[in-house]
N, C-alpha and C positions, 0 to 999 in steps of 0.2 A: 679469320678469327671468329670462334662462335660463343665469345663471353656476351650475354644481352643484360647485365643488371645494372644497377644504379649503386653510386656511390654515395649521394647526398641526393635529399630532398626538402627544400623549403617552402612554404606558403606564404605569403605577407599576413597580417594582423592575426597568425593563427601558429596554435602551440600544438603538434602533430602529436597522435599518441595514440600506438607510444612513439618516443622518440625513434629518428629513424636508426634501421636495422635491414640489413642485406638480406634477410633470411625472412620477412613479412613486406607481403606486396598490398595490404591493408591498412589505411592508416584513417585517420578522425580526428579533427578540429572544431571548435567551435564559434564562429565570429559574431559579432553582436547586430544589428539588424539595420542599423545606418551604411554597414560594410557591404555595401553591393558589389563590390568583385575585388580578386584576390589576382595576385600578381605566382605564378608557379614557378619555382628553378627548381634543377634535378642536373647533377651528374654522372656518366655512363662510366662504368670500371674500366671499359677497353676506349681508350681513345679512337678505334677504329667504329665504333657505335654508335647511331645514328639517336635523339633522342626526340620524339614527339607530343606535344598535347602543353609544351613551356608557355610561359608568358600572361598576358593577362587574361582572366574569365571572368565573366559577370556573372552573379548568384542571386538564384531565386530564393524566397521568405522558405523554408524547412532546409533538406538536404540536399546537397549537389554532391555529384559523384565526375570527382576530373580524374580522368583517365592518362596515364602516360605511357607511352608504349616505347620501348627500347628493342631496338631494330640491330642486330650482331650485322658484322660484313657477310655472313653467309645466307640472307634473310632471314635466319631464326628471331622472333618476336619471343619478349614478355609483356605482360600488361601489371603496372603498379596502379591501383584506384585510392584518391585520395577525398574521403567522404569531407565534404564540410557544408556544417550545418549553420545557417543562418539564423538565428532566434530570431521572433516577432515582437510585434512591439509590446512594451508591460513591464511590470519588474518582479524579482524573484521571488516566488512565494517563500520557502524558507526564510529570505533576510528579512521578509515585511514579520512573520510568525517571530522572529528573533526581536524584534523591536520592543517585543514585549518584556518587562522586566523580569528576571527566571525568581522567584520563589524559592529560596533558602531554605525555610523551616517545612521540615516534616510534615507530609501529610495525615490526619489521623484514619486511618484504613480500616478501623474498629467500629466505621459508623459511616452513616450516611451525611455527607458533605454539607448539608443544613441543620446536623445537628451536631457540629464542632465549631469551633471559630477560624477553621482555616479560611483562607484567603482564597477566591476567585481568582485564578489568573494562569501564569505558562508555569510549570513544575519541569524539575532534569531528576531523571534516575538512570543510575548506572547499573542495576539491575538487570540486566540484558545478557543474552546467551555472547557474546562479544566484548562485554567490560565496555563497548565506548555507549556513549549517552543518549539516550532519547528523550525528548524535550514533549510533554503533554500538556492538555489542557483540561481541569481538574473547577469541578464548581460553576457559580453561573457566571459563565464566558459571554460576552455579546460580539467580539471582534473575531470571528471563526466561520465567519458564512462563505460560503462558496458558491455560485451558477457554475455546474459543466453538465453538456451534455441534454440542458433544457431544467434538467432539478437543480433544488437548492440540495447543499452537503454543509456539514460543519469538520472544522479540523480538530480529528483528535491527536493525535501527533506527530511530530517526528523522528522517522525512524534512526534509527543510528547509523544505516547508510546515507542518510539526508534525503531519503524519498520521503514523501509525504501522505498520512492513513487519513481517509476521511471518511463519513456515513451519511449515507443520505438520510435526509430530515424526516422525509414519511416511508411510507413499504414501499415495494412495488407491486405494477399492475392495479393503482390506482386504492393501495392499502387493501388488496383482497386478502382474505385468510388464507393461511397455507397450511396445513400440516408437516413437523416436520419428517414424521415418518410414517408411513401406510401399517404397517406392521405392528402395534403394541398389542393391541390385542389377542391376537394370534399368533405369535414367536412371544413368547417368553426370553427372550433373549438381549444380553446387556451391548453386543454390536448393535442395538439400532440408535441409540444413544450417540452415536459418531456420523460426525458430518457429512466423511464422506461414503457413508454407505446409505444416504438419506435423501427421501423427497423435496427437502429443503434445496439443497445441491442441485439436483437436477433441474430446478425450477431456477433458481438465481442466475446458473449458468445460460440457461435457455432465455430470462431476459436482459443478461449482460449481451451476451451474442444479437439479439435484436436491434438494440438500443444504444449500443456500444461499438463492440469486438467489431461488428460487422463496417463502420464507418472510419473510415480511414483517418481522416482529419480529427477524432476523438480519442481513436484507438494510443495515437501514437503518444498520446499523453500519459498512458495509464504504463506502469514497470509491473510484467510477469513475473514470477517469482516463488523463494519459498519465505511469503508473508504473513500467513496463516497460519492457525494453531488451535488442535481440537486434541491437544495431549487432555486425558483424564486427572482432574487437579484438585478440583473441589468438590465436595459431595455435602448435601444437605442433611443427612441426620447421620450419626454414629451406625444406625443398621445396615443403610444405603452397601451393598454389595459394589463392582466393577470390574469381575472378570480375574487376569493378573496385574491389573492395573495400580498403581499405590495410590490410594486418595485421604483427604484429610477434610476432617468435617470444617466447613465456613468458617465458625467461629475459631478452629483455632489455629484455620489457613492464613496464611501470609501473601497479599499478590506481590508478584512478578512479571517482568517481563521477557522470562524466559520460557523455552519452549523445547522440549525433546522427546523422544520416542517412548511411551509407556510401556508398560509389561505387559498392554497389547497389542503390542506394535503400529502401535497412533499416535499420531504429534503431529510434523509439519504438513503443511499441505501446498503445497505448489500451485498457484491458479492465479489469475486474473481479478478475480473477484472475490468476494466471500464473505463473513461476518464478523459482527466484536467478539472477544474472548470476556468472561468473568472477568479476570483480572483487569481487562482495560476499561470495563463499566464500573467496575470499583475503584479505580485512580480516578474516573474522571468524576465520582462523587456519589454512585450509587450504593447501596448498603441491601442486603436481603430485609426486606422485609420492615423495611422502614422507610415512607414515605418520603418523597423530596421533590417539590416541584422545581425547585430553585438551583438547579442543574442542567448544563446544555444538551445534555441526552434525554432530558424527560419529555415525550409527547404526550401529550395529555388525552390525544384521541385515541394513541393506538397501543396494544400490546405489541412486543415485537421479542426475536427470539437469537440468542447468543450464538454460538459452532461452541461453546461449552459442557460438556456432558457432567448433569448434577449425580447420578448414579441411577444403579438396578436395585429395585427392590423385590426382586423374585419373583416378581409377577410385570411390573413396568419400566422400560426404558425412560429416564428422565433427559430433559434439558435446560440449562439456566436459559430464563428471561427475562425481561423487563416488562412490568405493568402501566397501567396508563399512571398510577398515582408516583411512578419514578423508581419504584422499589426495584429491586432484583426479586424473581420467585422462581420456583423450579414448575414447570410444566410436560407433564406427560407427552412423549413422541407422538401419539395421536391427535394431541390438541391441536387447534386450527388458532394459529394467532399469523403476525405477518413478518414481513423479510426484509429489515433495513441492510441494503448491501454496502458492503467496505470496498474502497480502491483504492490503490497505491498510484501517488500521481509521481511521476518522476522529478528529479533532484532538483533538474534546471527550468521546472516548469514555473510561466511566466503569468503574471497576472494586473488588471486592472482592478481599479476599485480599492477601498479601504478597509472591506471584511467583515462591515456592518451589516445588518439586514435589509436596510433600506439601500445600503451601497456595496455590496458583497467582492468579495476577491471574484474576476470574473476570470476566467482560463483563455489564453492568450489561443 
């Protein structure tokens, strides 16, 4: 007989997935962190099949990979690996973020968040390239701090897969200036306006990879992806050019949180790392050009700069930013202000602490 597969596969305290299927020798559960070992059964299609790797295993804190190996009467081998992850100790960031009461009434997006009466607190919009919800945090928040990675980050929201966006609090490399692009001066051209054609980019990535990417115990926190978003959206005066790109002057832009391919051929960005969009500096209470200390993204020390493109004015590539006084402003590609970088932490990431400042969500 040289049938070698499985008929059923079960784990103790763990929900396989996907569920089992003859046709995937890959499967993943997730047990919670008191579950120090799992009990494995598995049956072979050919009664004459030998089957190996059953019974009980002890599990280490992250991922264990149990192997089973189904042995035909002829010696042919296959190998089925069943990933199961162990969570650490802590509890779910998303459910502690949800604890928050969500905010009903509209937010006014025609101004800066210290000058309406909206409400500090968790906002849901449906607004997303998907129709399901992402839940932000909008005004002056104080339960949104985060320690990973040695920085403090604040939460801005979550995503509508239940991953979690955050930014870190100051630049990086110690708040140094950055340029976001070498070029305005000499290319007249509205591609330098885009993220990913930018010194901004190469620098962020270069200190994600340092400080991050490169560490395995931090890396594993963070979900790659296509999270990002430098589609051309908003542009600051009626003259502002952008290529084939459609733009609509600030004032009588509308944010969303959607995101698709322009007319020139820029939108999502696939990465690890990367920056806020306009529209998510304006949910979470910033306005062009109208002060607002009283908002969780305002630093007061530092400029810092969007993956936004405000437009070409025929001579300069622009970029939305953030001032130290809280505003949103458009700054020229050449300028040197700094790089507050965004990470997507994943869905089931686990934390300690309350989310305060003085007691922050600490990453598990």
């Amino acid at each position: 007989d040289t049938t070698n597969t499985l008929d059923s596969i079960t784990v103790s305290d763990c929900t396989l997935d996907p569920a089992f299927n003859s046709a995937t020798t890959e499967y993943s559960c997730t047990v919670k962190n008191n579950v120090t070992s799992v009990t494995v059964n598995a049956t072979a299609t050919s009664s004459k099949a030998k089957v190996r790797g059953l019974g009980a295993k002890d599990l280490v804190e992250g991922k264990n990979t149990l192997p089973i190996r189904v042995i035909a009467e002829d010696g042919s081998e296959k190998i089925y690996n069943v990933n199961v992850t162990r969570k650490g100790e802590g509890k779910e960031l998303k459910s502690e973020i949800m604890k928050n009461t969500v905010i009903t009434a509209d937010p006014t997006l025609t101004n800066s968040s210290n000058n309406t009466k909206d409400e500090s607190g968790l906002y849901k919009s449906t607004d997303t390239n998907t129709g399901e919800a992402t839940y932000y945090f909008r005004g002056n928040v104080e339960n949104n701090y985060v320690s990973f990675a040695g920085f403090t980050w604040r939460i801005v929201r979550i995503n509508e897969d239940r991953t979690i966006r955050i930014v870190m609090q100051d630049g990086i490399n110690d708040n140094a200036n950055i340029r976001f692009n070498l070029n305005n001066d000499d290319n007249h051209n509205y591609t330098y306006m885009y993220y990913t054609n930018s010194n901004a980019k190469t620098t962020l990535e270069s200190w994600y990879q340092t400080n991050i990417g490169s560490k395995a115990d931090l890396a594993k926190n963070v979900a790659s992806g296509a999270y990002y978003c430098e589609q051309a959206k908003a542009k600051y005066n009626d003259s502002m050019t952008s290529g084939s790109a459609t733009m609509t002057t600030y004032n009588e832009y509308t944010p969303d949180f959607k995101c698709a391919t322009d007319g020139n051929g820029k939108g999502v960005v696939n990465a690890s790392v990367g920056l806020l969009t306009y529209d998510e500096v304006v949910f979470a209470g910033g306005y062009y050009n109208q002060n607002n200390s009283n908002y969780y993204l305002n630093n007061p020390t530092i400029y810092w700069w969007t993956m936004s493109p405000a437009g070409f004015s025929g001579s300069y590539s622009y970029v939305w930013a953030v001032l130290t006084a809280g505003f949103i402003g458009n700054g020229g590609v050449d300028s040197a202000t700094r790089l507050r970088p965004v990470l997507i932490l994943n869905a089931d990431t686990l934390v300690t602490g309350d989310g305060t400042s003085s007691d922050p969500f600490v990453v598990s």
